[in-house]
N, C-alpha and C positions, 0 to 999 in steps of 0.2 A: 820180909822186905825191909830195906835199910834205905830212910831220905836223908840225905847230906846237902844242908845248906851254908855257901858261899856265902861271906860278906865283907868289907872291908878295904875292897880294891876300889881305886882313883886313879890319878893324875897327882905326879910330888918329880921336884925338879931332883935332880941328879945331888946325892946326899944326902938325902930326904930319909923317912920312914915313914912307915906303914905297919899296918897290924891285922891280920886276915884270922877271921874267925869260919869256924865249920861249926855249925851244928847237926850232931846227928838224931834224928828217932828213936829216942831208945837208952839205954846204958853203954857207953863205950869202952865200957870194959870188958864186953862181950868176944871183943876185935882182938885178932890175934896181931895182925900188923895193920899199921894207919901212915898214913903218907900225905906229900903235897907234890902236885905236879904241875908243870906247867910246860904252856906251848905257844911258841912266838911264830906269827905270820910264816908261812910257808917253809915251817921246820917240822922235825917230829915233836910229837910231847916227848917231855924227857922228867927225870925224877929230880927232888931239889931235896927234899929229907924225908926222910920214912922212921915209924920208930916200933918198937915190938913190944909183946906184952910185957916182958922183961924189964921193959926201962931202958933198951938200947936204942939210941937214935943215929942215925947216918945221915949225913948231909953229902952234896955234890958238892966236887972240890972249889967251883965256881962260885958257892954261897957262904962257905965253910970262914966260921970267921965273924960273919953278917947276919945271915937269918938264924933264928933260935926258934925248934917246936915246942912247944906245950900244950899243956891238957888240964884240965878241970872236970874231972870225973862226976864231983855233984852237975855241972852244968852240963854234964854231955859234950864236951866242946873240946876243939883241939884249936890252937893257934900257931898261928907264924909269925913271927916277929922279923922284920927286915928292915934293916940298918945301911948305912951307907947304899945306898939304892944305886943303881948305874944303867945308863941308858940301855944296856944289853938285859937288864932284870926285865925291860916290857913283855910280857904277854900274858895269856889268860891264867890267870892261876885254878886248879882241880885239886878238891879234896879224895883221898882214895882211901877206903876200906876193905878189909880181904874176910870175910864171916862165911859165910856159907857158897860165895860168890866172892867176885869182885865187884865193890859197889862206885859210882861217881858222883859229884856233887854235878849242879850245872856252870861252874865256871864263875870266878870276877878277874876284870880287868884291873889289872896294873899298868900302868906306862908312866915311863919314868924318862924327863925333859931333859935336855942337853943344857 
């Protein structure tokens, strides 16, 4: 079993940053791929960056620029870093891990002010 916990999401006006941390249970080195997702008011979740055990990371072309993932292996933890923040960045943000399953975090809120 793998618990992924969310933290780091607010309320920041349009330009703003933010910094979303995950921690996981465990060593996250274990994890073949790790990601961030997120999902606004009556849309699908969609993918923002994913990164492999490799050291490859992929962002969506919509964040590409702005957010930056990272990891701290002694702390178990991966981050998001998001920069220039824009009203359309509001919604829940999900940590995602892929181990023997696909694991989720429970969610934190972004929303970002016009």
């Amino acid at each position: 079993q793998v618990q992924l916990v969310e933290s780091g999401g607010g309320l920041v006006q349009a330009g703003g940053s933010l910094r979303l941390s995950c921690a996981a249970s465990g060593s996250i080195l274990r994890f073949n791929v790790m990601g961030w997702y997120r999902q606004a008011p009556g849309k699908q979740r969609e993918l923002v960056a994913v990164t492999t055990s490799t050291g490859s990371t992929t962002y969506a072309n919509s964040v590409k620029g702005r957010f930056t993932f990272s990891r701290d292996n002694a702390k178990n933890t991966v981050y998001l870093q998001m920069n220039s923040l824009k009203p359309e960045d509001t919604a829940v943000y999900y940590c995602n891990v892929f181990h023997d399953r696909v694991y989720w975090g429970q969610g934190t809120q972004v929303t970002v002010s016009s």
